[in-house]
Each structure stands twice: as C-alpha cells, then as structure tokens.
PASE-466242 format. One record per residue (C-alpha): residue number from 0; residue in three letters; z, x, y. Coordinates in steps of 0.1 Angstrom, whole numbers, plus 2048, in hexadecimal, padded with zeros to 3 digits. Example, Ala and Ser with C-alpha at 12.3 -4.5 7.8 and 13.67 -1.06 7.14 Angstrom:
BEGIN
   num   residu     z     x     y
     0      ala   84E   87B   7D3
     1      ser   847   889   7F5
// end
This chain:
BEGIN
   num   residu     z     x     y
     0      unk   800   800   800
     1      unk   7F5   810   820
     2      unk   80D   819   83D
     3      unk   806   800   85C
     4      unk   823   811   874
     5      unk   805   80B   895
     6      unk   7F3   7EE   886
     7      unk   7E0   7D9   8A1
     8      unk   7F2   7F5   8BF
     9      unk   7DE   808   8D4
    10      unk   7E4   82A   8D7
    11      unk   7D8   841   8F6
    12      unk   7D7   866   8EB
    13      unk   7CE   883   8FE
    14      unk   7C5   8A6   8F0
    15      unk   7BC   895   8D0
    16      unk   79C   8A6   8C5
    17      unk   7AA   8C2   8B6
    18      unk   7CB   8CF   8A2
    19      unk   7E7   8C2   8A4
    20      unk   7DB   8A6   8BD
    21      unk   7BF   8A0   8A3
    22      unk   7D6   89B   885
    23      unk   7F0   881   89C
    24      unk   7CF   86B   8A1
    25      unk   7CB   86D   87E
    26      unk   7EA   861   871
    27      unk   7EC   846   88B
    28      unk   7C7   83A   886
    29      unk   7CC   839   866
    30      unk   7EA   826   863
    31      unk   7DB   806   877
    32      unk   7DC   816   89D
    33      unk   7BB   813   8B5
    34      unk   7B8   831   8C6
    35      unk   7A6   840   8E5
    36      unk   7A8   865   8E2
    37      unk   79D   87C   8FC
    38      unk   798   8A4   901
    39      unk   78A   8B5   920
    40      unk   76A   8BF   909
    41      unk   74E   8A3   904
    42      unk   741   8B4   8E4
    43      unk   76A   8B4   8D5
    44      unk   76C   88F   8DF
    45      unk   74A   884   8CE
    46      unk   751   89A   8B0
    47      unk   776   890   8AD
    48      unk   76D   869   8AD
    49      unk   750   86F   895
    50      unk   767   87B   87C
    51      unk   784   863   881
    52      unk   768   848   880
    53      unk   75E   855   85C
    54      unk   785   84E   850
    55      unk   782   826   85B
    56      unk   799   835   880
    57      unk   792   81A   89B
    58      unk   789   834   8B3
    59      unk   778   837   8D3
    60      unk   77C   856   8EA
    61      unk   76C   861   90C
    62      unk   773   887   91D
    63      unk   794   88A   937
    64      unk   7A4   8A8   946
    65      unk   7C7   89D   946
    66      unk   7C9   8B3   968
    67      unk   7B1   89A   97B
    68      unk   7C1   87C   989
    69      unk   7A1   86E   987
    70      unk   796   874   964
    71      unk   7B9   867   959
    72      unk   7B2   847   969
    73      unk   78E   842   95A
    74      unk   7A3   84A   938
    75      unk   7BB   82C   940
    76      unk   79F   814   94B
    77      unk   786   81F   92B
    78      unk   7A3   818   919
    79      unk   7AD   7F7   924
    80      unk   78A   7EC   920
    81      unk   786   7F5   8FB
    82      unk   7A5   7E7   8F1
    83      unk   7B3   7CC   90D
    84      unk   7D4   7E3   913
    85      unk   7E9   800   90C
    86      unk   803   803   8F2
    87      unk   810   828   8F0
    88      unk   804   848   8F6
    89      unk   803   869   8E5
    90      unk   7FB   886   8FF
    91      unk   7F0   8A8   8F0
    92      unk   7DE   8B7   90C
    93      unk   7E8   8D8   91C
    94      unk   7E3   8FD   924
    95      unk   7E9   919   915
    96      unk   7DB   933   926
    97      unk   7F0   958   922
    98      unk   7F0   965   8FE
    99      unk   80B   980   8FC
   100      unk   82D   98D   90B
   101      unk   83D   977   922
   102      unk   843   992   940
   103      unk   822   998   942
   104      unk   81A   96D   94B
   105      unk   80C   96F   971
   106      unk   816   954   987
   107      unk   7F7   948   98A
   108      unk   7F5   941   965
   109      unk   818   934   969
   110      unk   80E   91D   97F
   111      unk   7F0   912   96C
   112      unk   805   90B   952
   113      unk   820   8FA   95F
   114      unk   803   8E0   973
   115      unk   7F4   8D6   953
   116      unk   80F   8D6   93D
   117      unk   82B   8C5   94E
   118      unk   822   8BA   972
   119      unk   7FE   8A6   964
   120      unk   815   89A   949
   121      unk   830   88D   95E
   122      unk   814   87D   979
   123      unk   7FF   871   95A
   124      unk   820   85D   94F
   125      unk   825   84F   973
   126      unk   800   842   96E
   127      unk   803   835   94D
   128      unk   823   820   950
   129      unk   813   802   961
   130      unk   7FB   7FE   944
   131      unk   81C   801   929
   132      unk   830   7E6   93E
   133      unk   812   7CE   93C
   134      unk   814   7CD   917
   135      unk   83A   7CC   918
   136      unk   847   7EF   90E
   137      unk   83A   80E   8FD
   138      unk   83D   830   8F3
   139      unk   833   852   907
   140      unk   836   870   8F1
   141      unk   82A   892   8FC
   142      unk   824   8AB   8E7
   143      unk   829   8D0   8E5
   144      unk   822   8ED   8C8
   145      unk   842   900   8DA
   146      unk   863   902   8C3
   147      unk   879   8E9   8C4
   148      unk   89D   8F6   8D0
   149      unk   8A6   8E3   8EB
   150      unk   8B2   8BC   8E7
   151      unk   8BD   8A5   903
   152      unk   8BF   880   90E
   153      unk   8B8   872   92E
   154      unk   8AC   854   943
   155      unk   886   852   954
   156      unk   88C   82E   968
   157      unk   88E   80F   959
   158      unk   88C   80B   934
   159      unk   880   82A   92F
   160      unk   890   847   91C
   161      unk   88C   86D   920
   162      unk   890   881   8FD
   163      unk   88A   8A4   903
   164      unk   87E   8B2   8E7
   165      unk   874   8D9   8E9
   166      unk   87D   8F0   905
   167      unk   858   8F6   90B
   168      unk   847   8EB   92B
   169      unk   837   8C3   91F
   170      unk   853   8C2   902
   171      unk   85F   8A0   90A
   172      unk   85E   87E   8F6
   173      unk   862   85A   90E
   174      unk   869   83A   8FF
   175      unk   860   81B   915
   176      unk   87C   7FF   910
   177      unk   869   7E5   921
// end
C-alpha cells in the first residue's frame, strides 16, 4: 500500500533539480504531492520534470533565481495557476561558492553567500506567507547539506514556528499554524 503523506497538497520546491533537492521532490511526488520545482538553470528544470514525469510525479517546473524578487514572484503566480494555491514549500536553493579553508572566505564571497542563503530565504518566506494563509496553514522548510549541531525553538509572527535546525546559514525549518 503506497505512502500518501502529500496526497492532493501542493508543494512549491526550490533548488529541486538536482541532489538532494532532487530526491525531496521525489519522495513527495511520489507519495501523492503536486509539485512545482524550480532551479536557476532551464535545461536542470526541463530535464528534472522529464524524469519525475516518467515515475507518474505531478510535476511542472519553470526557471527562478531565488535571489530575484522578480523571478520568485513569477514562481508563486506559475504556481498558483497550475495548481489553484499553495500548500507547503520545500526551499533547496543556495550558494556555495568557496571550496576550502575557512580564513581564506573573502567578504565578498561572504556576502554572496549570506544574500542567497539566508537574506533571499528570509525575504522569499515574507513573499510566500500570503499564499500559505490563503489555503489556511502550511509548512516552510529550508534546507541545508551543513551538519546539524545546533537546535533551537522560536516564534516567526502569528502561528508560525521557528525550528532551527543546523547552524549553517539557510538551516532553518517554519511551521505555519494557520
């Protein structure tokens, strides 16, 4: 008997063309979630929804940099109109641009870092909340490859609740109460 855990829910997930962000869109398409993925590479998104397609995944997709208020609002509106709403969303996007010993990170890549990873993140979340509250409630969970070794509670406004997750920069989990 198959797992339905998202039947019938539609799931927004960003960075989900490859790896890890892949494999989540996976799981959930294949336990009953309808999924828009998106990746800031055209070819990734086309080949990505191809091959969920090919498992019976209700999938569409369209291209977003997460780090473009504007492309992040053509995601939300391309997703509403595929599926009438939004249900929960899995974010997977990010940077990782320095390979190597941490005192030799420039701030420049610091910065770079820090923009996609946590301050897109947190504006993408302010942007996404709307649709979430429309529908009632829903989840938010970014997602990060860092270790996980720091845990914490907190609030984020009404009904919504701040898990951290990882120390890393986007390790954070945020449950809509609605």
């Amino acid at each position: 008997m198959p797992i339905e855990r998202f039947l019938g829910k539609v799931i927004l997930m960003t960075g989900a063309t490859q790896g890890i962000g892949l494999e989540a869109a996976r799981r959930v398409g294949l336990e009953g979630g309808k999924l828009v993925i998106s990746s800031r590479q055209d070819t990734n998104v086309k080949q990505a929804v191809t091959e969920l397609r090919k498992e019976g995944i209700d999938v569409h997709g369209m291209t977003c940099h997460q780090g473009e208020r504007e492309d992040r609002r053509k995601l939300l509106d391309f997703t509403v109109r595929k599926y009438g709403g939004i249900d929960a969303v899995f974010m997977s996007a990010g940077v990782s641009p320095h390979h190597g010993n941490i005192l030799t990170v420039t701030e420049d890549l610091f910065d770079k870092t820090f923009d996609v990873n946590v301050k897109e993140n947190f504006l993408f979340i302010q942007e996404l909340v709307p649709f979430l509250e429309k529908r009632g409630g829903g989840s938010i969970v970014t997602n990060s490859t860092a270790v996980a070794c720091d845990y914490g509670i907190g609030t984020l406004g009404k009904n919504i609740q701040l898990m951290q997750y990882l120390s890393s920069p986007s390790g954070y989990v945020y449950q809509y109460l609605g």
